[in-house]
C-alpha atoms as an extended CHARMM CRD file, in Angstrom:
* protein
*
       113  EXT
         1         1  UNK       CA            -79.7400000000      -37.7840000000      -45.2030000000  PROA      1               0.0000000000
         2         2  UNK       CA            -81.7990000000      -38.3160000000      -41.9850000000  PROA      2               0.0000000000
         3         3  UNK       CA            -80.9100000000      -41.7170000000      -39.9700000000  PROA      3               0.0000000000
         4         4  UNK       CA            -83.1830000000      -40.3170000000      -37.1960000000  PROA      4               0.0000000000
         5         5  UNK       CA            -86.5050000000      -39.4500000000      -38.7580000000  PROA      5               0.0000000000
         6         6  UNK       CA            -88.7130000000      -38.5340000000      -36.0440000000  PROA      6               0.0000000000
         7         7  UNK       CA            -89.3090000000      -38.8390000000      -32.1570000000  PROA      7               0.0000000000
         8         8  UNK       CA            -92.1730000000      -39.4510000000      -29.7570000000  PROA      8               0.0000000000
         9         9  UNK       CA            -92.4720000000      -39.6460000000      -26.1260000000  PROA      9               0.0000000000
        10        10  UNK       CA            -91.4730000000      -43.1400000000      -25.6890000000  PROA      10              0.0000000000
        11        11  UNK       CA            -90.3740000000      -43.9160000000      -28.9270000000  PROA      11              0.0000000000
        12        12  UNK       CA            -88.2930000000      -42.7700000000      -31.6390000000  PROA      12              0.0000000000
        13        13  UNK       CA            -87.2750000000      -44.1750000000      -35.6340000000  PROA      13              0.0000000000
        14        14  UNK       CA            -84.3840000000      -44.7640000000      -36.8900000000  PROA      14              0.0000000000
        15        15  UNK       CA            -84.2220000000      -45.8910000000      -41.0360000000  PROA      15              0.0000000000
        16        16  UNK       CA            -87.4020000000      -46.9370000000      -41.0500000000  PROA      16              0.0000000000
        17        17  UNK       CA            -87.6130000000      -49.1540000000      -37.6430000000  PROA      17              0.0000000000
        18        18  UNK       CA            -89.3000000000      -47.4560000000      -34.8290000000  PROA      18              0.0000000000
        19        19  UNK       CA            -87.9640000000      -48.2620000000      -31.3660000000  PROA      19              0.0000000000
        20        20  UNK       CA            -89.4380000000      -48.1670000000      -27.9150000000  PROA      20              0.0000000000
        21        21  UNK       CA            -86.5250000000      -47.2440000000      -25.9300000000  PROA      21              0.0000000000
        22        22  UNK       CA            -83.9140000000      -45.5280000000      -25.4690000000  PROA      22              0.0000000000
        23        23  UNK       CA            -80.8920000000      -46.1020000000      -28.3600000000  PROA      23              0.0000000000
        24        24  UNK       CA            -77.3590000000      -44.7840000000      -29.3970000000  PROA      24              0.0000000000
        25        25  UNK       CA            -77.1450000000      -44.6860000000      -32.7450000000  PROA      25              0.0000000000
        26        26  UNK       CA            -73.9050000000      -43.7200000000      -34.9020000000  PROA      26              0.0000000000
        27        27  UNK       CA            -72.7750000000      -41.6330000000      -38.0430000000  PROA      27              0.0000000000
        28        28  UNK       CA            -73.3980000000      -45.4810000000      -40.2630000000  PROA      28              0.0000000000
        29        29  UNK       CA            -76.8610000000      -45.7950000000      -38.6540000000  PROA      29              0.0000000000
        30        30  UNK       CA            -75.3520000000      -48.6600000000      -36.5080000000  PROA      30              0.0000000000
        31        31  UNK       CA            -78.0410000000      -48.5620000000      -33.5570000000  PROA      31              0.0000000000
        32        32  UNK       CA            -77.4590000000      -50.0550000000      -29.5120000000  PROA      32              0.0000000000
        33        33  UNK       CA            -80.5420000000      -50.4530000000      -27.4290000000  PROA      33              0.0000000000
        34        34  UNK       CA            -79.5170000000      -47.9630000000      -24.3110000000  PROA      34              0.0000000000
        35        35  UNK       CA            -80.2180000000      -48.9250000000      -20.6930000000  PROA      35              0.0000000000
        36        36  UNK       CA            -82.7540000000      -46.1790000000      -19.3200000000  PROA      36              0.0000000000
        37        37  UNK       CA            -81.1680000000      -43.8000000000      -17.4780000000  PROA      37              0.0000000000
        38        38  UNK       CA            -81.1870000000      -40.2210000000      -16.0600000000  PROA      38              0.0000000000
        39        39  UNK       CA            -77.4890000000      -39.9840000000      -16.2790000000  PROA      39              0.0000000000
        40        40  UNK       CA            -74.8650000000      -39.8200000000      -19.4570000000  PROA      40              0.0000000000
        41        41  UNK       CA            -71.9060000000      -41.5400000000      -17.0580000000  PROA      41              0.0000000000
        42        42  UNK       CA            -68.8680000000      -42.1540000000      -17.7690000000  PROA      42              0.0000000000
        43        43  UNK       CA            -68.9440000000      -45.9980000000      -18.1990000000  PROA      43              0.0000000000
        44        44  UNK       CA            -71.2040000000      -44.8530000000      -21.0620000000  PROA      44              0.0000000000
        45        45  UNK       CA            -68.9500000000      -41.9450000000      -22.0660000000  PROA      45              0.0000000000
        46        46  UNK       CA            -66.0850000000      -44.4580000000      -22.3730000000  PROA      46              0.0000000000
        47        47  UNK       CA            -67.8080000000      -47.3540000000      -24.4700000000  PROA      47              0.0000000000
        48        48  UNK       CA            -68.6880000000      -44.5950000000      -27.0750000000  PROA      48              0.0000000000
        49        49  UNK       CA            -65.2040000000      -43.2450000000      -27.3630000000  PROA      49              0.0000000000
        50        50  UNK       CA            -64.2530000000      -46.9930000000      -28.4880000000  PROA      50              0.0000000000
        51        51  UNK       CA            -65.9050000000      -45.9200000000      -31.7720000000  PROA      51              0.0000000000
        52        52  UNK       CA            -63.7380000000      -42.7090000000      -31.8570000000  PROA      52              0.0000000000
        53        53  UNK       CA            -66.7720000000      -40.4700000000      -32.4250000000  PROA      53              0.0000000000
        54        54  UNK       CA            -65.9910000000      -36.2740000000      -33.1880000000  PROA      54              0.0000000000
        55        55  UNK       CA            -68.9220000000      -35.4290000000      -31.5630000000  PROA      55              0.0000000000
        56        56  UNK       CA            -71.6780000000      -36.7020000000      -29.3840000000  PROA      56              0.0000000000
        57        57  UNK       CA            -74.9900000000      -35.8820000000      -29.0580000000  PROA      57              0.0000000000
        58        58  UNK       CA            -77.2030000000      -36.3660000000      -26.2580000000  PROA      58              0.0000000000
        59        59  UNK       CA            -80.9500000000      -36.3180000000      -26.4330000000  PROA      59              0.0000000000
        60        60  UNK       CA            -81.3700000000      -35.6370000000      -22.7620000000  PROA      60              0.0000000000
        61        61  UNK       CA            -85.6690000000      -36.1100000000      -22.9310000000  PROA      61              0.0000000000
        62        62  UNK       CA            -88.0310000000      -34.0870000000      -23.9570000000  PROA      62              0.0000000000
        63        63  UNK       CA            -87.6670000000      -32.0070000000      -20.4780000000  PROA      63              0.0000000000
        64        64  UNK       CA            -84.4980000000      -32.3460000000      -20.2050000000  PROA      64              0.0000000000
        65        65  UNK       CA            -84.2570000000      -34.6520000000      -17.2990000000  PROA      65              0.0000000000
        66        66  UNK       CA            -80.7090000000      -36.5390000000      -18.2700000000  PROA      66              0.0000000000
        67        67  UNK       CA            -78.0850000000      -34.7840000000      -16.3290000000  PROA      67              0.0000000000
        68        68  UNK       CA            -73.8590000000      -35.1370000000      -17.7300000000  PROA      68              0.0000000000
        69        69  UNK       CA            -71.7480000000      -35.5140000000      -14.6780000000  PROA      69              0.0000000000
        70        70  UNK       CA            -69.2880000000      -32.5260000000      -14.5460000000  PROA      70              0.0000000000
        71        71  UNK       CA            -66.4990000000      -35.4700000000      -14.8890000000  PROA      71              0.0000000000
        72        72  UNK       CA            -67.8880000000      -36.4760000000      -18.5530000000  PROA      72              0.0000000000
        73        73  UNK       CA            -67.4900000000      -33.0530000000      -19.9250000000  PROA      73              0.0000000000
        74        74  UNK       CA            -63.8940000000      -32.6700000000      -18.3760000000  PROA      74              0.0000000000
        75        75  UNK       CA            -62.6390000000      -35.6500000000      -19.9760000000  PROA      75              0.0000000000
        76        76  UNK       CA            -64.7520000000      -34.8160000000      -23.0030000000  PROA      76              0.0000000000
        77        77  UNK       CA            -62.6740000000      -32.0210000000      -23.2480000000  PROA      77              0.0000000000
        78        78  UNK       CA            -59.0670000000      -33.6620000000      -22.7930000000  PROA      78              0.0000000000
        79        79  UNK       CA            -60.0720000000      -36.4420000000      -25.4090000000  PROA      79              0.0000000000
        80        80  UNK       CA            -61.4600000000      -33.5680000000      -27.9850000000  PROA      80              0.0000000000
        81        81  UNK       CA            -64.7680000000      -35.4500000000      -28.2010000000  PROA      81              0.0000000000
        82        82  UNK       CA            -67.2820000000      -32.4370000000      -28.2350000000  PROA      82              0.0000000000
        83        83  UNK       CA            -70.7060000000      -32.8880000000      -26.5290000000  PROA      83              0.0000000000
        84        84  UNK       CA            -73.8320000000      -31.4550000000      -27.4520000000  PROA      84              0.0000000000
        85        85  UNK       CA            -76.8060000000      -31.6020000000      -25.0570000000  PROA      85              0.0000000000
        86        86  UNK       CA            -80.1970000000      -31.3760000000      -26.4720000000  PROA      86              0.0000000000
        87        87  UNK       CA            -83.7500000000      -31.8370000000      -25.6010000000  PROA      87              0.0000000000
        88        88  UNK       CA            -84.2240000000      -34.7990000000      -27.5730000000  PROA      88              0.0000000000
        89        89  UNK       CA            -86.4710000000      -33.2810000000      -30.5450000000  PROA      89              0.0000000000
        90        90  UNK       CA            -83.5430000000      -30.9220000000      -31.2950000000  PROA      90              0.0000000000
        91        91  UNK       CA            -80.7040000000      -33.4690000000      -30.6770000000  PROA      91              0.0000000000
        92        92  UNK       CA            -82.6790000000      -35.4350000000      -33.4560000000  PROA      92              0.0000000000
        93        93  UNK       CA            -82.3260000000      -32.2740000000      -35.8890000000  PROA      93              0.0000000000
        94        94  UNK       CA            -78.1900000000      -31.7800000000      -34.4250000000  PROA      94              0.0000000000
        95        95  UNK       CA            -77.2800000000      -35.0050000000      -34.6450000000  PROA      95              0.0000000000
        96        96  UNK       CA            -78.5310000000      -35.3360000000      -38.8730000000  PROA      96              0.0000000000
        97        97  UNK       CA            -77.2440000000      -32.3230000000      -39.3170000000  PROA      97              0.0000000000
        98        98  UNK       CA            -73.7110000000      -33.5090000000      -38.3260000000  PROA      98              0.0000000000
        99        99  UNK       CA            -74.4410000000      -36.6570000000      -40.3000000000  PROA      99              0.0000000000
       100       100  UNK       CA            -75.1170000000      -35.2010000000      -43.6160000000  PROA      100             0.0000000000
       101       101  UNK       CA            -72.1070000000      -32.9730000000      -43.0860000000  PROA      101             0.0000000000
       102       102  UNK       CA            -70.4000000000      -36.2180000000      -42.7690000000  PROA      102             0.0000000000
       103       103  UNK       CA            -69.2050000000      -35.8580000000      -39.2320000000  PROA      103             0.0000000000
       104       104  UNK       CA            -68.2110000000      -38.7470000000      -37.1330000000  PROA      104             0.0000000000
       105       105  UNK       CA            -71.1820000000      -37.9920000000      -34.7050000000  PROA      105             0.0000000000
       106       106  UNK       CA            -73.3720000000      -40.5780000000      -32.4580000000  PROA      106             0.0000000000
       107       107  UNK       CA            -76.9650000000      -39.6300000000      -30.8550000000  PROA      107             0.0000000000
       108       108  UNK       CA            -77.7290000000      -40.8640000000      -27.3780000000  PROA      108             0.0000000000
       109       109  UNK       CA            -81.1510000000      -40.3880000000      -26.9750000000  PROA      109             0.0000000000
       110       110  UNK       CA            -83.6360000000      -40.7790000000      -24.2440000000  PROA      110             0.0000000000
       111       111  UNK       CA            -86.9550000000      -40.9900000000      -25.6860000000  PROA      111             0.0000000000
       112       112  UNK       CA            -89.0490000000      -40.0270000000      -22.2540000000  PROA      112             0.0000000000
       113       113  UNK       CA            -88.8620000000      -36.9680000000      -19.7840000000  PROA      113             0.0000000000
């Protein structure tokens, strides 16, 4: 099963809603408008562990333009959470992949740069 079904520059769909921004969507298909940003911080790193995700994926544009502080994939580490960055067309094709192996995995993508 795909939740995330395709992605644009600038927009991306989820279940059959297309959205114009960037999102964080989890393993259930439960979606959160994300703020735009060039950085996966650790405020953001934090509220997603709340959900006690496996894995996280991060859709870091389609040049790759989002940057993980070194401090997120430390703590990543210590907490077991593993991170996978993508461009965001693959993190789209990782992220269902981990959902239809029934993973407890959430996308963060950024649908620009």
């Amino acid at each position: 099963m795909s939740l995330i079904e395709s992605v644009g520059f600038g927009e991306i769909k989820v279940k059959g809603k297309t959205y114009y921004s960037d999102i964080v969507v989890d393993w259930e298909g439960n979606i959160e408008l994300r703020k735009k940003s060039h950085v996966f911080d650790m405020n953001e790193f934090v509220h997603l562990l709340e959900k006690k995700p496996e894995i996280i994926v991060i859709g870091t544009g389609f040049s790759g333009c989002v940057k993980i502080p070194e401090e997120v994939i430390e703590v990543s580490k210590e907490k077991g959470v593993k991170l996978f960055p993508e461009q965001t067309e693959k993190a789209m094709d990782v992220f269902n992949a981990f959902v239809s192996e029934k993973r407890k995995a959430i996308a963060v993508i950024h649908t620009t740069c």
